[in-house]
N, C-alpha and C positions, 0 to 999 in steps of 0.2 A: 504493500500500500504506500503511495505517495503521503507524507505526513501534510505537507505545506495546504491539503486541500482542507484542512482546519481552517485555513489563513481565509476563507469565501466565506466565513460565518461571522457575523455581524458584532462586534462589541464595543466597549467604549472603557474609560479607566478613570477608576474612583477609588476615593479614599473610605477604607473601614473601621471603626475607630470603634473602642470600647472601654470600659474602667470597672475593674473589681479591686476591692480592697483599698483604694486609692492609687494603683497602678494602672495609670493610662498607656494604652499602645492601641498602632493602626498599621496597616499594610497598603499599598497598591491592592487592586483588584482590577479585572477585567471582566467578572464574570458576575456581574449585579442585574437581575432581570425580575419585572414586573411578572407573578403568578396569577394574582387577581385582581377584579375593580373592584369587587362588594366583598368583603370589605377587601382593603387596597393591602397588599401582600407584595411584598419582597422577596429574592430569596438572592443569598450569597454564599460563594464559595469560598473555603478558607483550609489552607495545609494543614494536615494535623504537626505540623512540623512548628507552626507555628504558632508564637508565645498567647498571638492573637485570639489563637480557634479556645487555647483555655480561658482566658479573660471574659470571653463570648458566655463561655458554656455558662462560667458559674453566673455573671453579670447576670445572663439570663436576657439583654438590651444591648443593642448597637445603635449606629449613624452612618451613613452614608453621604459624602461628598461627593461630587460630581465634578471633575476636573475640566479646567476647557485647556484650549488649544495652545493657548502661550504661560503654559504650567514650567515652572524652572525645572532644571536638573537638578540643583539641590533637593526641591522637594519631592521629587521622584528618585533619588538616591535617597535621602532619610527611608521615605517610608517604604520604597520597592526592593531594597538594595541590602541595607542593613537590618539588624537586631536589636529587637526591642530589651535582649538581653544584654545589651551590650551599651545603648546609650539611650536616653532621655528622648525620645523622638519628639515629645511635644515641648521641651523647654526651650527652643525657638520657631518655634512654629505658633500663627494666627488661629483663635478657636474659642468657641465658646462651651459652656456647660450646657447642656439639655436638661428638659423635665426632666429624668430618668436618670440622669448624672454624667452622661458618659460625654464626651470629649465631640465636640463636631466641628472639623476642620470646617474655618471659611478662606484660608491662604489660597489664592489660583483658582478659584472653585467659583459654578454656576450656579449650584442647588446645592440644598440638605435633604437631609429624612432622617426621622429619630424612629427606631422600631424596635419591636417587644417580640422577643423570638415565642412561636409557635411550636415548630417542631426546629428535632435534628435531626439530620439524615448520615448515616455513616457511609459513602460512597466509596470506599477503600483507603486511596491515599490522602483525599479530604474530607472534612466537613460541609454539607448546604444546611446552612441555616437558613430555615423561612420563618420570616418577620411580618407582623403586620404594623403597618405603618401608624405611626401615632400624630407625627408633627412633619411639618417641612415645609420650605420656602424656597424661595430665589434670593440669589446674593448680589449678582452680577449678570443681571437679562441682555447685556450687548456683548456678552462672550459667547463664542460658539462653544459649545464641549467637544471634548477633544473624542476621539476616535480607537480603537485598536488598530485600527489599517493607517490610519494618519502616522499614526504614534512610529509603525515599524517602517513603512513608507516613506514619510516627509521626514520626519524625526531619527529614523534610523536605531528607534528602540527594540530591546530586547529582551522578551521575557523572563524575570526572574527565576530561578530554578523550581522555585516553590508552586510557582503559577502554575494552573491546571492546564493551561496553553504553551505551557516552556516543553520547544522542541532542543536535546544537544544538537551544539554547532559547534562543528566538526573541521580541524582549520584546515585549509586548502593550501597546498603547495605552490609557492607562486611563479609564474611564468613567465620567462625573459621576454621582453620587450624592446623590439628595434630603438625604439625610444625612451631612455630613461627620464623621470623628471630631477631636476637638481638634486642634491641628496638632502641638500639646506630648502628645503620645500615640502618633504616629504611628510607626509601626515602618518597618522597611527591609530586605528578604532579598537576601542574594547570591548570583546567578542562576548563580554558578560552584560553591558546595560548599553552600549552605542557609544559611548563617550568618543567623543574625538579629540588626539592629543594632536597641537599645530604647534609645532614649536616656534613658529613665530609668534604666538603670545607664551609660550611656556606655562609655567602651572603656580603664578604670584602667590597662591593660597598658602602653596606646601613651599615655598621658599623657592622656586625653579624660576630662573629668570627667564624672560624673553628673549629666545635666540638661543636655545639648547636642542641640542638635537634629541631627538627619543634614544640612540646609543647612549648618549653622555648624561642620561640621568639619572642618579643612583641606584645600587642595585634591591634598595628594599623601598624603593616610591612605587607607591599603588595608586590605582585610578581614585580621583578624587570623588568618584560621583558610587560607586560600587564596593570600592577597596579592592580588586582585581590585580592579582602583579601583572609584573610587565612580561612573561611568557603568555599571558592572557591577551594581550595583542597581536593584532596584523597588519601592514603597511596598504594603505589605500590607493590603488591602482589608478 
């Protein structure tokens, strides 16, 4: 079976956000879809891998943000990229409290929904929680929301491991070319989330000046947007 004929099926990328015990975390999602009108039902998919799907359970309450189109890398690295177990995803991030307590991102985002899980469904390697929906608004009505096809298409993203749509990508051996570009031109993508490294602005964040080559940058700098080393990359043709 060809995998990519996934890639014909329709989705779009939100943020899922919950709080038990006073520990808030949220994930990237792709797979957030309306079950019913009467009453209005949600349902979302979530890794049992992740920190998330337990916060969920016991919560018993989630949110949903609805990301649009010109959503940063930063905030698609916090929350697609990284571990809830590992850093603070909401101590810079925009958000407010719900009825229900849990965390509803409005950073980059069109829409909310605050919703009260109904069932859980044990589907193998995730969780679908269906929620019905309690609350929800518009933030931002002159943004478009962003896409899963935009996202890998325009944006050149890539889905996280955990995601129920993450196909592996597998590196390709590259092929000489009658024409090479300068070497001091050369770009570099990270085969884990898209990032692109241009060495002509370098990587200011991590202390990498502008004008370093992807060779000359040390050997333990990881993608800033992912944390990916640099065997995680490829040179863009």
């Amino acid at each position: 079976m060809n995998p990519e004929t996934f890639y014909t099926l329709s989705y779009g990328l939100y943020i899922v956000s919950s709080e038990s015990k006073e520990r808030k975390n949220g994930y990237v999602a792709n797979t957030v879809f309306q079950v019913t009108a009467i009453p209005s039902q949600l349902a979302v998919s979530c890794s049992k891998n992740n920190l998330s799907a337990k916060i969920i359970s016991k919560s018993g309450y989630f949110s949903v943000s609805v990301l649009h189109k010109d959503v940063s890398e930063e905030l698609l690295g916090r929350f697609g990229y990284k571990s809830g177990n590992d850093i603070d995803k909401f101590s810079e991030t925009q958000y407010f409290t719900g009825k229900t307590g849990v965390p509803i991102v409005t950073e980059d985002s069109v829409a909310w929904f605050e919703c009260k899980v109904l069932q859980q469904v044990d589907v193998g390697s995730h969780l679908l929680f269906i929620g019905e929906v309690l609350d929800g608004d518009f933030l931002d009505i002159d943004k478009e929301p962003i896409t899963y096809s935009y996202f890998r298409n325009v944006r050149r993203g890539v889905a996280p491991k955990n995601a129920p749509t993450y196909i592996e990508k597998k590196k390709v051996q590259k092929q000489p070319s009658i024409i090479e570009k300068p070497v001091n031109l050369q770009k570099w993508v990270c085969l884990v989330c898209g990032y692109i490294y241009d060495p002509a602005l370098g990587d200011p964040d991590s202390g990498i000046a502008p004008g370093t080559l992807f060779e000359d940058l040390p050997s333990d700098w990881v993608c800033p947007v992912c944390g990916a080393e640099k065997s995680d990359f490829e040179t863009i043709n």
